[in-house]
N, C-alpha and C positions, 0 to 999 in steps of 0.2 A: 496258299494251301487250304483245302478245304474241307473244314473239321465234318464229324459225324453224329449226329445227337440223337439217340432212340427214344421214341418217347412211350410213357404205358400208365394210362389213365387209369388202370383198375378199377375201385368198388368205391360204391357212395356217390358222394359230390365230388371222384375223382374226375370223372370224366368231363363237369361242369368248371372245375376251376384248371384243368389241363389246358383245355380249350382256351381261353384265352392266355395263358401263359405263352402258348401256342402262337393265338396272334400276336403277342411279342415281338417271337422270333421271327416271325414272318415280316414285321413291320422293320427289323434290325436287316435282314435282308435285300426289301425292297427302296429301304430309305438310306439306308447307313451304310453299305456294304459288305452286311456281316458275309461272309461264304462258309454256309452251310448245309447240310444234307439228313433230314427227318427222313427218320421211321417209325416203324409203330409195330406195337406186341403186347401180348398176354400178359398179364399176373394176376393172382389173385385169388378172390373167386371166380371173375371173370373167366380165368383162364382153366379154374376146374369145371365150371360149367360148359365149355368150348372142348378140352382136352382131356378132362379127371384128371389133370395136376397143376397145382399151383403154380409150378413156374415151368412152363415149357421149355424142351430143348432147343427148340428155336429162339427161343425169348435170349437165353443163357448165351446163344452163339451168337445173334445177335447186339448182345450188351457189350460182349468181348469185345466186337470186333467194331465200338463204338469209342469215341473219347468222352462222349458222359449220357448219362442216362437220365430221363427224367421222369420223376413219378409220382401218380396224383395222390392215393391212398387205398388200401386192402384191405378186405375185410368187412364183417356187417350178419348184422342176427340170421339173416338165411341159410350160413354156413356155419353157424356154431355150433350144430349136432351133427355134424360129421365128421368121418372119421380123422381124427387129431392127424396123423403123420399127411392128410392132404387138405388140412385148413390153409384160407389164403395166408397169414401170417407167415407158413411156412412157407413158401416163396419167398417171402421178404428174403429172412434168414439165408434160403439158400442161393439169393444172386448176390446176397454180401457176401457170403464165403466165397463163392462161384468165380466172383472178379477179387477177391482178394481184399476188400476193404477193411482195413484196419485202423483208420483216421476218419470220428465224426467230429465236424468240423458245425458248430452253433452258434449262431451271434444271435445276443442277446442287446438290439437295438430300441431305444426307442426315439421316435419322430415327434419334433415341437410341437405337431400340433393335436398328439397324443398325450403330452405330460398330465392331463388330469384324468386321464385309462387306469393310471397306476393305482394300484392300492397303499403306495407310500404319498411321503408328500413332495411334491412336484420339483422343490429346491433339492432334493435329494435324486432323485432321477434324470429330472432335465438332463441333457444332451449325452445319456447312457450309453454306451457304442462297448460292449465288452465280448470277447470270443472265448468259446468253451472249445479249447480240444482233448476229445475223449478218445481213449484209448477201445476201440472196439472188436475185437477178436481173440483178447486173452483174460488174466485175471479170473477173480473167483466165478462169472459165470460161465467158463471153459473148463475153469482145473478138474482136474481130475486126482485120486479117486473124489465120487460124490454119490448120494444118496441116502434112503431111510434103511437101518438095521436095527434089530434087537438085542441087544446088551445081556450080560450076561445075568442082570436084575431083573429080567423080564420087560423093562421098560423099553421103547422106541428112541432112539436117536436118529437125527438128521446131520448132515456132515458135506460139507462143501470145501472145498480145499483151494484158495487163494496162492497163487504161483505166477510170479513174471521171469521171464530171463531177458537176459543183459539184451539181446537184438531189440525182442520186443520194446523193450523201452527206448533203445537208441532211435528208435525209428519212429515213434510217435514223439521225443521230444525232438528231432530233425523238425520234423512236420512244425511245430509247435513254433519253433525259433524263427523258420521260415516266413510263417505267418507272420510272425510278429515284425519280422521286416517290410511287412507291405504297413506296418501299424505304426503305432505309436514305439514301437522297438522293446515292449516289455513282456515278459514272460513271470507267473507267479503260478511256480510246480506244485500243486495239491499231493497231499500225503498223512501218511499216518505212521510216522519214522517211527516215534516214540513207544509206539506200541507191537508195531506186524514189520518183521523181518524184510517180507517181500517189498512193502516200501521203504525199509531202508536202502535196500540195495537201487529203489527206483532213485531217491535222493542223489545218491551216488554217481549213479550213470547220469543221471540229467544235470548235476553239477559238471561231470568231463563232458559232455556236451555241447554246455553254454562255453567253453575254453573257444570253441573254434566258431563261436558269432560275438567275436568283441563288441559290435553292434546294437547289442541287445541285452538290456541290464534281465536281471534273474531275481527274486526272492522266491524261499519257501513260507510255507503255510500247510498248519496241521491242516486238516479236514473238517475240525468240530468249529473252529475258530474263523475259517475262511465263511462258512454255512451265515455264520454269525456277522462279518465283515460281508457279504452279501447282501445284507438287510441294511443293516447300519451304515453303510460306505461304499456302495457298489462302483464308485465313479474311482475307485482307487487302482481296477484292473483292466489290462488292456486284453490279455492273451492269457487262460489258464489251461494248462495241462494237467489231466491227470489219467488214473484209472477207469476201468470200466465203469467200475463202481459208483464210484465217487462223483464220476460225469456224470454216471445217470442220474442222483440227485441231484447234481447241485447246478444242472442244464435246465431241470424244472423248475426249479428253483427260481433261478434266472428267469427265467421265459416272465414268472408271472410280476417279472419287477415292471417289464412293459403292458402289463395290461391284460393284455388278448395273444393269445396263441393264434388265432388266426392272422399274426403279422410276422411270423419268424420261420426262417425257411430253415434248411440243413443241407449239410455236404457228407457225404462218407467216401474216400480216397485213397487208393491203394497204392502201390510204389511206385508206378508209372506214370502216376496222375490224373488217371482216367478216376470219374466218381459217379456216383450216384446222389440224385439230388433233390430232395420233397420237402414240403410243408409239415411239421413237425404235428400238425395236428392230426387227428383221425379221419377215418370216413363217413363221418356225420351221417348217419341213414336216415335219424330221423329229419334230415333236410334234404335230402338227395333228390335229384329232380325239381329244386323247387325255385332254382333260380336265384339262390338265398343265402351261398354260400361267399366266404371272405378271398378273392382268389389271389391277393397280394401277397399272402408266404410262398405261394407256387410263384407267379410274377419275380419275386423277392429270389426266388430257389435259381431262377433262369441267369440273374446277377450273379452268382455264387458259379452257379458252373461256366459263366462267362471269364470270370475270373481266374478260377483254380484249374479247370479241365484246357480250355480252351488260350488261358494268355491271352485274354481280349480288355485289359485293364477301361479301357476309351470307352466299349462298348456296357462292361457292367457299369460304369459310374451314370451312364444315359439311362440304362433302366431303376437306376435307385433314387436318380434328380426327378424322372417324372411321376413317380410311387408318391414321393416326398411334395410335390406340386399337385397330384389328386387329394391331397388328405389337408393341404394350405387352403386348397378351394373349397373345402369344409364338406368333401364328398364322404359318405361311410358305408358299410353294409352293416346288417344289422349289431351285431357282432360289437362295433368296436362304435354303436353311433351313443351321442350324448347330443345333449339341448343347444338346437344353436343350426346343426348339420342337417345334411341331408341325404338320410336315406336313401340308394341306389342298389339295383340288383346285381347278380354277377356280373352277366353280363356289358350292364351299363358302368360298372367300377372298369371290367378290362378296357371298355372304348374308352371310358376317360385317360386310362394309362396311355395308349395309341395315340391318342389327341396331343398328350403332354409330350410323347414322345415325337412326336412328327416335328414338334416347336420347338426340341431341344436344338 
């Protein structure tokens, strides 16, 4: 069977670290067998420049009618003063809603020959392999009602209103448990039971849940505590589930226990399995063009959709052994280089992937 992968370079050093993610896939192709079928589309700014709208209806029909999408990064000072409802961002936004994604899916990894990147200390990091799954489609930045009103003191209030219901959670802790079976088989459900109703009832649900993966042990943890167990003990999680919220911290969080953001890719997944799948970092403008960019979270991203969208288990483990084999060879971009290494540009980091990977 012969999967389908869209690919959309967008804004910045999107379109410099696509490209070799790109030769990746082509290299899995023509060497390994992969069977598969590129395309290519709009977002962005890109795609407001080409279109006046961020995420084209072809883009949209396209992604659909893909099993995963890949994407470089959106966005960049030229489009900041225009009008909000057609900034590239909002593309983002509306090809997660568009394909339904409601599982971002973040590992937070770090590689041997990375442990002195970190800003802890190296015995505490060393061989850190932890997955963040975030709940991304409900929760306080959906609920509704929300907004600024005037009170009857004259004063302004702001109001946002945090709401899960029982699907929503069944379905990102599915996601969650899932996962954790291709892992180390644990799960530790983030929450804030003791104080917000709505994660009580998440506690709830994701305890009848874990009933039906005996497989897979379970602990909770507050929110303030886990933040805290983060820092101090990172090497204690395999697989954390939680809210919107809560993900979104405690995902950045994470990222900088390894170092550089320019090394960690992401997944976002919808019920079907089809995902979307980028380098968590931005569109670097002020490097765009320069050859200079880290292309191994996109690289890294291509493993991830290998994995999740496609069931190619053989093939993403080839893309992350030769990741792990450029960075033993003491190759770096600027980004992530220390004394010792050697500097290479995008470019030359993608051929070294290619190289590694033709030898696996």
């Amino acid at each position: 069977m012969t999967g389908k992968i869209l690919v959309l370079p967008g804004d910045g050093i999107g379109p410099e670290i696509v490209t070799e993610a790109e030769k990746v896939i082509q290299a899995l192709i023509g060497r390994h067998g992969l069977k598969v079928e590129i395309e290519h589309g709009l977002i962005g700014g890109s795609a407001v420049d080409a279109t006046g709208k961020p995420l084209p209806d072809e883009t949209l029909e396209k992604a659909r009618a893909s099993n995963a999408v890949l994407l470089g990064a959106v966005g960049g000072p030229k489009w900041e003063t225009i009008e909000r409802t057609i900034r590239p961002e909002r593309g983002l936004l509306a090809i997660r809603a568009g394909m339904g994604l409601y599982a971002n899916l973040r590992p937070a990894l770090l590689y041997d020959a990375l442990a002195g990147a970190s800003t802890l200390k190296p015995e505490v990091v060393a061989d850190l392999d932890i997955m963040i799954v975030r709940e991304l489609t409900g929760g306080i930045y959906f609920g509704e009602p929300r907004g600024i009103r005037n009170t009857a003191n004259g004063h302004r209030e702001g109001y946002n209103t945090l709401v899960y219901n029982e699907t929503e959670i069944q379905r990102i802790a599915e996601m969650a448990f899932k996962v954790a079976q291709k892992r180390a088989g644990r799960v530790c459900s983030v929450d804030k039971a003791n104080v917000l109703e709505a994660t009580e009832l998440w506690r709830e649900v994701v305890t009848e849940v874990a009933s039906g993966y005996p497989d897979v042990s379970l602990q909770h943890m507050y929110v303030d505590n886990a933040a805290m167990q983060l820092v101090r003990d990172p090497k204690q999680f395999d697989v954390i589930v939680t809210t919107n919220m809560f993900g979104d911290i405690l995902s950045d969080l994470a990222s900088m226990l390894t170092g550089s953001i320019g090394m960690l890719p992401s997944a976002s997944i919808n019920q079907s399995g089809q995902g979307l799948y980028e380098p968590i970092h931005g569109s670097a403008p002020d490097i765009a063009g320069q050859n200079k960019a880290n292309p191994l979270a996109t690289i890294l991203s291509v493993a991830m959709l290998l994995r999740y969208s496609l069931n190619e288990e053989t093939q993403a483990r080839r893309v992350e052994s030769a990741v792990q084999q450029v960075l033993t060879n003491g190759l770096r971009t600027a980004d992530i280089y220390s004394k010792g290494t050697q500097i290479v540009s995008t470019a030359e980091m993608g051929d070294a992937v290619i190289t590694a990977l033709n030898e696996c």
